[in-house]
C-alpha positions in Angstrom: -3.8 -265.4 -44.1 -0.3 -265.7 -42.6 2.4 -263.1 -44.8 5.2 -265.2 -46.4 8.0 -262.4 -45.1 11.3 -263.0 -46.9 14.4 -263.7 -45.1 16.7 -260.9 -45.0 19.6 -259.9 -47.4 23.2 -259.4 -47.2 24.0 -255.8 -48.3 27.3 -253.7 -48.2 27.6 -250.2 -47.9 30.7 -248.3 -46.9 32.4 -251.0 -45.8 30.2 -252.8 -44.1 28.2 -255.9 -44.6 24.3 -255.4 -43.2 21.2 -257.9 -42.8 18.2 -255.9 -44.9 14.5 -256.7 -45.4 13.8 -255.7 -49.1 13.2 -252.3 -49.8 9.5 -251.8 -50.7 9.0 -253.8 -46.9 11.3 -251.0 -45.2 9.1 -248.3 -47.3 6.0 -249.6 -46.1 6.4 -250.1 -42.8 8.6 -246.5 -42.4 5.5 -244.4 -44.0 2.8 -244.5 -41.5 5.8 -243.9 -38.5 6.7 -240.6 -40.0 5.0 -236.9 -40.0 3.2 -236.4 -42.8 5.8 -233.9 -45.4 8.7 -236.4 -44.5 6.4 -239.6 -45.3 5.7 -238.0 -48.7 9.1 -237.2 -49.4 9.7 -240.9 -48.6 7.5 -242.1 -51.2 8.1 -239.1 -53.6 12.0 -240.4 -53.8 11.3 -244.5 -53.7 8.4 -243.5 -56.7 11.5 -241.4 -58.5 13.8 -244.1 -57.9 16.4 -242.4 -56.0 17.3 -245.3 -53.7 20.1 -247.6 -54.4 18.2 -249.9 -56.5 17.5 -247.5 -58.9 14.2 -248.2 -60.0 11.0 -246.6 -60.0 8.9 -247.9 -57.3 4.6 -248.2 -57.5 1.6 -248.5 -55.4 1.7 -252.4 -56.7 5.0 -252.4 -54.7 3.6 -251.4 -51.7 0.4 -253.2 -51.6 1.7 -256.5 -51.8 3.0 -256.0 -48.3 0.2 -254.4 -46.9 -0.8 -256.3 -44.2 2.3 -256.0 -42.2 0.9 -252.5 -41.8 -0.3 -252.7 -37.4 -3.5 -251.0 -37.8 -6.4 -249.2 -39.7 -5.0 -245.8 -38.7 -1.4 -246.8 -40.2 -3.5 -248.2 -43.3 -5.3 -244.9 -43.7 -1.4 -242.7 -43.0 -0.2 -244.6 -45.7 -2.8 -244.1 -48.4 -2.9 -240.4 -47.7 1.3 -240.3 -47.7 1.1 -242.2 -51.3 -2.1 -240.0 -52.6 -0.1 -236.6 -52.0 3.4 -238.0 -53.2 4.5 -237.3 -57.3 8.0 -238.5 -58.5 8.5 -235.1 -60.1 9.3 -233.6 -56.8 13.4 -233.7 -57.3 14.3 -233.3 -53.3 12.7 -233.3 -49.5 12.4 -230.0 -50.0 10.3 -229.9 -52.8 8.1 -232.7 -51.1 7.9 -230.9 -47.7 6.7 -227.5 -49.9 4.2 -229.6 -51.6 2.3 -231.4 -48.6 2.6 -227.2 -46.8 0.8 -225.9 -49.9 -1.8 -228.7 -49.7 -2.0 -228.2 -45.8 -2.4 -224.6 -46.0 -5.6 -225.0 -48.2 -4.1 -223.4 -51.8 -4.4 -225.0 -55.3 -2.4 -227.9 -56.2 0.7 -226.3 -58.2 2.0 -228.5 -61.3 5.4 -229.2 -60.8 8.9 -228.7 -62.8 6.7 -227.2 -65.8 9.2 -226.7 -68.8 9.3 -222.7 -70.0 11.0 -221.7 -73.2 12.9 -218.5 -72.7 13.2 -215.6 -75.0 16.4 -216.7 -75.8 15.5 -219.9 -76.5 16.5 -222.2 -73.8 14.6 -223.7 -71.6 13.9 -223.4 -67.6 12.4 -226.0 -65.3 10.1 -223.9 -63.1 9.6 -226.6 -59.2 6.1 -225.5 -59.0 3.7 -223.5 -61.4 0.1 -222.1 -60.7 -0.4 -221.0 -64.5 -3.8 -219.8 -64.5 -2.7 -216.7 -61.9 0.6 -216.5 -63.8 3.0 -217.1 -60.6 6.1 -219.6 -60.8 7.1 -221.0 -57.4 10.9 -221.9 -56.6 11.9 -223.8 -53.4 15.6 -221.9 -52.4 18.2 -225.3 -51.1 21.4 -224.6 -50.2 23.0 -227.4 -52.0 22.4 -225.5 -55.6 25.1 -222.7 -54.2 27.1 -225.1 -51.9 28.2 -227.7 -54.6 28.7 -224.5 -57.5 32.3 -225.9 -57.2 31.1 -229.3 -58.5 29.6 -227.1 -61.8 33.0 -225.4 -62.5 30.9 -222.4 -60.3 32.3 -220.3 -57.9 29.0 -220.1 -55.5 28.2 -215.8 -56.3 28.3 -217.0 -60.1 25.7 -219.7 -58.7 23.8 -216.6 -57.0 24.1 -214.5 -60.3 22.9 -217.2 -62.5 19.4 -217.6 -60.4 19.0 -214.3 -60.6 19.8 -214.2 -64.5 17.0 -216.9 -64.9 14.1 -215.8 -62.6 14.8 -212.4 -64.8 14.3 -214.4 -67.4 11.0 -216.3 -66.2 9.5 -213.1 -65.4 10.1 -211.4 -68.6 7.9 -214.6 -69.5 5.0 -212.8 -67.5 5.3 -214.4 -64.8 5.7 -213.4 -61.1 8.3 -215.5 -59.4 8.1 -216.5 -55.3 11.0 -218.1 -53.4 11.4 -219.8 -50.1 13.8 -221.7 -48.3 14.0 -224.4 -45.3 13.2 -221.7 -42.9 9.8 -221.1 -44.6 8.9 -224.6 -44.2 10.0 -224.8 -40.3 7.8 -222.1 -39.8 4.3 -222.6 -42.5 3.1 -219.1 -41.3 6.3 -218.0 -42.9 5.2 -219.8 -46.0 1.6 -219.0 -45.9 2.8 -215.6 -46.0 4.6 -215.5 -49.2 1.4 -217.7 -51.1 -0.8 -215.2 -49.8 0.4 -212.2 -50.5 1.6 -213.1 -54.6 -2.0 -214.3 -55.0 -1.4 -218.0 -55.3 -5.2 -219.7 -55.9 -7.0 -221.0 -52.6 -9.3 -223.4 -51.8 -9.8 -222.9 -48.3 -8.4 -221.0 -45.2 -6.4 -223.3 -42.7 -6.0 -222.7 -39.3 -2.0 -222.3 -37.9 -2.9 -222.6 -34.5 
């Protein structure tokens, strides 16, 4: 059965006036082209909606395109992109973190678990492996370089992390961080999931 493609669309951005297929099309067809953290942070921001349409995207979406995909092997990319992605991930690196963890062979964490402090207020914790009582944190820059936009200077920004993993801890819970540099580098990573005790499943190889 022949695919009824639609013709493109007109859209403007910065100034500019651009020819675009529509955007579930461009997701589909950029997935299975992609290594496999950045494919999942693809679909972890079109299923959260951070695109310019501004709607949540589903597998629904997807599928009604899904014979423009080339191949079995881009088929099977695909699926595996989509059954690792979760709209709670709130940026790349979150996503990249995520699809390490699950690489590296540990227990799926949940993600941006909600913890009531003792003073009441509440903490978003990016990934949580309750039953060993460890809170995961992935480090970006941007949280420190846009303090300005928060009325911050970016050492309040630094003093305010520290304030709340203090905070989560006194919760009884051990707190791990890592940045972008962990994930260029998963033995890095691996390293700091070891070593706090995070729950595995299996041993992978890093050769």
């Amino acid at each position: 059965m022949e695919l009824d493609v639609p013709e493109l669309s007109l859209v403007s951005t910065e100034g500019m006036t651009l020819r675009s297929e529509p955007l579930t099309l461009a997701v589909l067809d950029t997935i299975h082209r992609l290594p496999q953290p950045a494919a999942v942070a693809l679909i972890d921001a079109f299923r959260a909606g951070r695109h310019r349409l501004r709607s949540a995207g589903t597998e629904e979406d997807l599928h009604r395109w899904a014979e423009v995909l080339p191949s079995m092997r881009a088929r099977s990319r695909t699926r595996r992109a989509w059954d690792l992605s979760d709209a709670r991930a709130e940026n790349p690196g979150e996503s990249f973190s995520r699809v390490l963890i699950h690489q590296l062979g540990y227990d799926p964490p949940d993600l941006q678990t909600k913890l009531t402090l003792h003073d009441g207020t509440i903490a978003y914790v990016d990934f949580m492996w309750d039953s060993a009582g460890i809170a995961g944190e992935f480090d970006g820059d941007q949280k420190y370089l846009k303090a300005a936009s928060f009325g911050m200077t970016a050492q309040e920004a630094v003093l305010k992390e520290k304030k709340r993993e203090d905070a989560i801890r006194r919760l009884g819970y051990r707190v791990i961080r890592w940045d972008w540099s962990s994930l260029q580098d998963p033995r890095r990573l691996d390293r700091i999931l070891n070593e706090a005790g995070v729950p595995r499943r299996r041993c992978a190889s890093l050769a």
